[in-house]
DRENVO-258017 format. One record per residue: x, z, y of N, C-alpha, C in turn; residue in one letter. Coordinates in steps of 0.02 Angstrom, whole numbers, plus 50000, padded with zeros to 5 digits. Layout:
! DRENVO-258017
XZYXZYXZYA ...
//
This chain:
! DRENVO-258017
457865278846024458405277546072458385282546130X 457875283846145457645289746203457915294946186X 457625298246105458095304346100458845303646105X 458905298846078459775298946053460035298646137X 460045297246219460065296246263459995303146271X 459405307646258459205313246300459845320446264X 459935317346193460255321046152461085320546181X 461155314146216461955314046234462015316346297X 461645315646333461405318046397461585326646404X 461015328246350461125337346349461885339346307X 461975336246264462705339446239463515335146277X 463295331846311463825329646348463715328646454X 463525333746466463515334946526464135333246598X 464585330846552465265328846612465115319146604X 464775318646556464585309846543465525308946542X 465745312146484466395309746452466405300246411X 465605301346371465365295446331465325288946377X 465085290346428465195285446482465685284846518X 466195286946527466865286746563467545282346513X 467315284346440467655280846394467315274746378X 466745275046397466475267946390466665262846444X 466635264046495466615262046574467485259646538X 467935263846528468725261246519468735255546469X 468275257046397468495250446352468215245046394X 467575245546430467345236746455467725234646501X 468065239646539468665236446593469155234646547X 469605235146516469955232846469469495225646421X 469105225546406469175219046384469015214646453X 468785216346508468415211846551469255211546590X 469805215546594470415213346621470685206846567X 470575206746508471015200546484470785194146488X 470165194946532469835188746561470005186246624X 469785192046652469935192446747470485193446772X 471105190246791471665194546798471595199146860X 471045197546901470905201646952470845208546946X 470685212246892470445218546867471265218546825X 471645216146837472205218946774472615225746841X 472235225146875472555231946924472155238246926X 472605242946922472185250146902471735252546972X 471905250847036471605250547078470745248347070X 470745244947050470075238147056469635243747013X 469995246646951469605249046886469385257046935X 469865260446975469695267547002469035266447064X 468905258147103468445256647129467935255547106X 467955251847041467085251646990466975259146959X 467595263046951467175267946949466915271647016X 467005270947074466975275547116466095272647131X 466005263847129465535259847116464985266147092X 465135265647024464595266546974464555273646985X 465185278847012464835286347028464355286347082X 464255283747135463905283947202463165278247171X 463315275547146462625272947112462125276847056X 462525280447027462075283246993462205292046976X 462565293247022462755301147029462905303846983X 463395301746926463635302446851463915309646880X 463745314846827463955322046826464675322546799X 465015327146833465855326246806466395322046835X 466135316646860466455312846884466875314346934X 466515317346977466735316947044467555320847069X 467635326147034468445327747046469035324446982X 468825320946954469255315646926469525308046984X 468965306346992468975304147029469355304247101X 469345310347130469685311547193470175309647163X 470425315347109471025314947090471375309647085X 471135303147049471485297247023471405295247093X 470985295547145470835289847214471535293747261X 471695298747252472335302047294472895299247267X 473195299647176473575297347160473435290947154X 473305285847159473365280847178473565276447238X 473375277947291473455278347350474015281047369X 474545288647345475325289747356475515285347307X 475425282847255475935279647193475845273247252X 475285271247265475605261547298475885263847344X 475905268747386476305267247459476975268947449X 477105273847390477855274247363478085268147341X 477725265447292477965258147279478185253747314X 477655252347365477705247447407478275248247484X 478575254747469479015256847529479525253647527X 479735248147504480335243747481480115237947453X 479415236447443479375231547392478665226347431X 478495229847503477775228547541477935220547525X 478405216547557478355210147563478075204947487X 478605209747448478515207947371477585207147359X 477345210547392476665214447360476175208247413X 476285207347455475915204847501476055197347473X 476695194147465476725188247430476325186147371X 476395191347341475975192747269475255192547274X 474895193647332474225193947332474095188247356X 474615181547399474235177647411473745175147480X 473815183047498473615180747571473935182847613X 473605182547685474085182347746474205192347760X 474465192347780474705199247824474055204147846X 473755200647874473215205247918472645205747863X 472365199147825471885200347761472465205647713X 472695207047693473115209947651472995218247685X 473265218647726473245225347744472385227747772X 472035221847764471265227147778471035229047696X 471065223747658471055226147602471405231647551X 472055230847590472405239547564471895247447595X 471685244847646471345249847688470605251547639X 470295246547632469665245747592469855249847537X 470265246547482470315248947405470765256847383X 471375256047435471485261347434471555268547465X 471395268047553471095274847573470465275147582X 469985270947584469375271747593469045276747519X 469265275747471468995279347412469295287747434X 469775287247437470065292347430469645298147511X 469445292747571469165297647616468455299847595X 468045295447549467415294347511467435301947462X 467695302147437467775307347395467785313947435X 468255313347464468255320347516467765323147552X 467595316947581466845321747608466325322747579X 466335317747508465715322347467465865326047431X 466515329747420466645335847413466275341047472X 466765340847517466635345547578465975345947575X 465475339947584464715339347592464325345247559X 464535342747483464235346747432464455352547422X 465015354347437465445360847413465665361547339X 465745356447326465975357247254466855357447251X 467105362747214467795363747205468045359947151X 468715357647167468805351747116469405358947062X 469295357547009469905363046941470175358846944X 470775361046921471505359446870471415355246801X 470905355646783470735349246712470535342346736X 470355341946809470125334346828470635332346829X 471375334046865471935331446878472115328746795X 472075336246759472435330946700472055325246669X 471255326346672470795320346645471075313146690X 471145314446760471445308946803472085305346770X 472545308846758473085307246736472985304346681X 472805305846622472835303746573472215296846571X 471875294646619471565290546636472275282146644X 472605286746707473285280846735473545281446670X 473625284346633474245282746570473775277446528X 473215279246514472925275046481472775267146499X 472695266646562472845258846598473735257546580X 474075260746593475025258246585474915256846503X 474675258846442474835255546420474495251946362X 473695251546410473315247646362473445238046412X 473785240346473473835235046486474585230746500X 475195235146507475905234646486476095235546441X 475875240946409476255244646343476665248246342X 476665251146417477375254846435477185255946515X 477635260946531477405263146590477815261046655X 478175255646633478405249446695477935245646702X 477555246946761477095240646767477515234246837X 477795232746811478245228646872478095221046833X 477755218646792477575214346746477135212146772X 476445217346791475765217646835475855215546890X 476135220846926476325220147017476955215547041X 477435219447050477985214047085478535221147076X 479105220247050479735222247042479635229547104X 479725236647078479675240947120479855247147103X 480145253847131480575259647096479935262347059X 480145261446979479535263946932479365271946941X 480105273946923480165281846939479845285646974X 479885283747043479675287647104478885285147121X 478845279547076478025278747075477625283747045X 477795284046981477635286846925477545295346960X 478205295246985478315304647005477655306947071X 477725300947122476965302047163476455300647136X 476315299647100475435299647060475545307146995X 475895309446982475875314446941475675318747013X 476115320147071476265325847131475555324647145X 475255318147137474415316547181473915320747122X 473915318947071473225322147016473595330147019X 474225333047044474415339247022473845341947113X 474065341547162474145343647231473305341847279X 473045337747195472355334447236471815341847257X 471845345047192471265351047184471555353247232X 472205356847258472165360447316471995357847376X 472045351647395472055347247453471305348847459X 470835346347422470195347847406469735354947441X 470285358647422469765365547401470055370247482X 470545367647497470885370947573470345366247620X 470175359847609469955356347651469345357747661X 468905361147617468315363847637468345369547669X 468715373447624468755380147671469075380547734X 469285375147755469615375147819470235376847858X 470565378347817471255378147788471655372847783X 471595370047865471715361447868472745362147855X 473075369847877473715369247864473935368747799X 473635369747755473865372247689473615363947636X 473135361047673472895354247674473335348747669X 473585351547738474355347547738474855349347733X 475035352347713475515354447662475535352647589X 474825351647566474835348447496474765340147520X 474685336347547474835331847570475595330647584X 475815334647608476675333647619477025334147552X 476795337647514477135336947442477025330547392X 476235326747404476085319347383476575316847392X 476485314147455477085310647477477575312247499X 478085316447468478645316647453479195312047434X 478855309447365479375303047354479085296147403X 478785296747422478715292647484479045292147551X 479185297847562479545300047637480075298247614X 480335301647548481265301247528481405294347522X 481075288347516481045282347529481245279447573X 480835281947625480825280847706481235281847722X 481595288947714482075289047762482855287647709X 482765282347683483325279447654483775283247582X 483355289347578483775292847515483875288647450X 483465282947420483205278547385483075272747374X 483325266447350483065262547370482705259247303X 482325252247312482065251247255482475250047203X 482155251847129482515255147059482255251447007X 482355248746969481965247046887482345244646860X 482145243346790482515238846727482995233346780X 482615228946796482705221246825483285221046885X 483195225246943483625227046965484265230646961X 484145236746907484685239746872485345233846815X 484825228946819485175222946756485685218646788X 485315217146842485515215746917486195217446926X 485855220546947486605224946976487425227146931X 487125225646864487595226046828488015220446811X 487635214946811487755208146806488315209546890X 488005208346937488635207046990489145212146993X 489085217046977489545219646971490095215946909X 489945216546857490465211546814490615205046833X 490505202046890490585197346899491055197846968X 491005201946997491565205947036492155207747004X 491965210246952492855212346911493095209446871X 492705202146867492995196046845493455190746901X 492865190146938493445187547016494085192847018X 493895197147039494495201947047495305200646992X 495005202546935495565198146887496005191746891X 495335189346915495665179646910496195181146990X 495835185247026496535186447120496985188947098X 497125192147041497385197947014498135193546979X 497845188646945498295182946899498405179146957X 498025176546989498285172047042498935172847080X 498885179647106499505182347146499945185047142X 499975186447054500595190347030501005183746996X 501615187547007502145182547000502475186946958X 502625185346892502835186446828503475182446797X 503925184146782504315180346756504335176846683X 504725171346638504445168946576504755173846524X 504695173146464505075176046424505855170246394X 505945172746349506715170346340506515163646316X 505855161946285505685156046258505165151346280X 505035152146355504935145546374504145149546381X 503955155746362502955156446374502975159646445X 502255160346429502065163546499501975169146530X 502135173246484502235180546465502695183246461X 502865189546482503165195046475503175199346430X 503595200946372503325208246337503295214246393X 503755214946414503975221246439503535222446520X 503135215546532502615217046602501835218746581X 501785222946616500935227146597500585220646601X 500685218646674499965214246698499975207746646X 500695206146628500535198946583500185202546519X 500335207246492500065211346435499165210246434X 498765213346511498135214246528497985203446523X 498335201846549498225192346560498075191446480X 498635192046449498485190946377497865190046319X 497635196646349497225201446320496265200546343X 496495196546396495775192346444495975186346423X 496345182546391496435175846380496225173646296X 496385180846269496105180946188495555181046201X 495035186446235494695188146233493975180646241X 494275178946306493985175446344493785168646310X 494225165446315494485157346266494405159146165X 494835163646153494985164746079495255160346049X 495845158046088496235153746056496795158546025X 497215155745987497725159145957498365159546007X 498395166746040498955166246078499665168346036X 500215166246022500665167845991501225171846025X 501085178945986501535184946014502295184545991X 502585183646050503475184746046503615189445991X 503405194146002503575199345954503755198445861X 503135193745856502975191345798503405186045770X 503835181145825504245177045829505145179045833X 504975185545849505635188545851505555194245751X 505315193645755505215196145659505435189945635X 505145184445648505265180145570505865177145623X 505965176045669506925174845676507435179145633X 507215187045614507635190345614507495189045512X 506865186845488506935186845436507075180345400X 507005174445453507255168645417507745164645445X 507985168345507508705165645532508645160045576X 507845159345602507975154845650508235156245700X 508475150545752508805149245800508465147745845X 508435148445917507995147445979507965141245996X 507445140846041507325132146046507805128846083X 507905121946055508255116446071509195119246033X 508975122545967509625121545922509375120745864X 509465118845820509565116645744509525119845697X 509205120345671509165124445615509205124545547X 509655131445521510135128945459509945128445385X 510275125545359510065125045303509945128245235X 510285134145240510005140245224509465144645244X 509375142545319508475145345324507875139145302X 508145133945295507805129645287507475129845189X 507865130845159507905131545074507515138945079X 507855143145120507345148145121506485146645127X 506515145345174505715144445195505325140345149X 505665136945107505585130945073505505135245006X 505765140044979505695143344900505045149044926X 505065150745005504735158745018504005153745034X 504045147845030503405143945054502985146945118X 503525147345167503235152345244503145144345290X 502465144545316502585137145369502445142345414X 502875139245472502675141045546502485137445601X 501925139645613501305136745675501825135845753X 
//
């Protein structure tokens, strides 16, 4: 067992074997705990288990996912804070020390043991980061709306600040040591981007649920509208006593919402002015002759 340890040890030097391990036990230990069903909780046991045992590799993955994490909730939550705070259950002030704890505290943790050490974070942690968050969306949604998990929130612009965070982390990183605090922030201003465009109203919250939303009242607007629409138009009858007009649009559109709607059999004038003309009836309240009568009677035509 020693060799096989010393053997994974020397041919796997980033401890990849342990990082995929560390993900399957969070995954089964989330369908127990619902406490851990948040990708947050899972980027803190690892940050846990890097500072405990100084796992090699880790450490600019890590930034990476602790930056994008940290812009994806505050994009989220720029429309949706109350939602989120309800959702957790506690009061206001416990709520926001614990946002402070889980999600900038990692992310300032990281930074200075960068700077400390001098280690430069590459362009492959971001994507190892990333493909870390995809792998939580959908070993635990199945899809990359997690509004199922959290509380109803613009998926999009979530999604788009945690890509801008694992893309913008290595530079944030590598200016920040060298001291290059403008260029620092500047990759910081591009994180949160879809965060600001939030703020200052370009956006508001977006998803399935809301989008369904919104479609629903809207048809339900251009249903009222119709019914004001019939209410206030004044239409004249036709020659036989209905309620309709051939020759008026709007009784035409009434019609046509009344089939639709009900699906009763509305009986078109039109259709009534054919079989007058083919069996010689006469309009209501006269008599009808006896030659259309023998007719209808050999042509076996009943009329409704």
């Amino acid at each position: 067992m020693g060799q096989a340890w010393s053997t994974l040890r020397r041919r796997d030097p980033h401890n990849q074997t342990l990082a995929v391990s560390l993900l399957l036990i969070l995954v089964r230990i989330s369908k127990t705990y619902e406490g851990l069903r948040a990708y947050t909780f899972w980027n803190v046991t690892a940050v846990l288990v890097f500072f405990w045992r100084r796992a090699r590799g880790w450490a600019a993955p890590l930034l990476c996912n602790s930056l994008a994490i940290f812009a994806s909730y505050r994009t989220a939550s720029a429309d949706a804070h109350s939602h989120f705070v309800e959702n957790s259950g506690k009061s206001e002030l416990v709520y926001m020390m614990g946002d402070f704890v889980v999600h900038f505290l990692p992310v300032v943790a990281m930074l200075i043991w960068h700077k400390r050490h001098q280690k430069f974070v590459k362009p492959q942690a971001a994507a190892m980061g990333f493909l870390g968050q995809l792998f939580f969306a959908y070993s635990q949604a199945g899809k990359l709306d997690l509004s199922q998990i959290y509380v109803p929130h613009d998926v999009s612009f979530a999604w788009l600040a945690a890509l801008l965070g694992h893309m913008f982390a290595p530079m944030l990183s590598n200016n920040f040591q060298k001291g290059n605090y403008g260029r620092s922030a500047l990759s910081l201003m591009f994180i949160f981007s879809p965060y600001l465009l939030k703020k200052i109203g370009l956006r508001e919250l977006r998803n399935r649920n809301t989008i369904m939303e919104k479609r629903r009242q809207r048809r339900k607007a251009e249903a009222l509208r119709g019914l004001r629409e019939d209410a206030t138009s004044s239409c004249g009858s036709d020659s036989e006593g209905s309620d309709f007009d051939v020759r008026c649009l709007m009784c035409q559109q009434r019609r046509r919402r009344m089939m639709k709607t009900s699906g009763s059999n509305v009986v078109v004038p039109l259709r009534r002015q054919i079989i007058e003309k083919l069996t010689g009836l006469r309009p209501r309240g006269m008599r009808r002759s006896r030659s259309s009568s023998n007719f209808l009677q050999s042509q076996k035509i009943s009329i409704v």
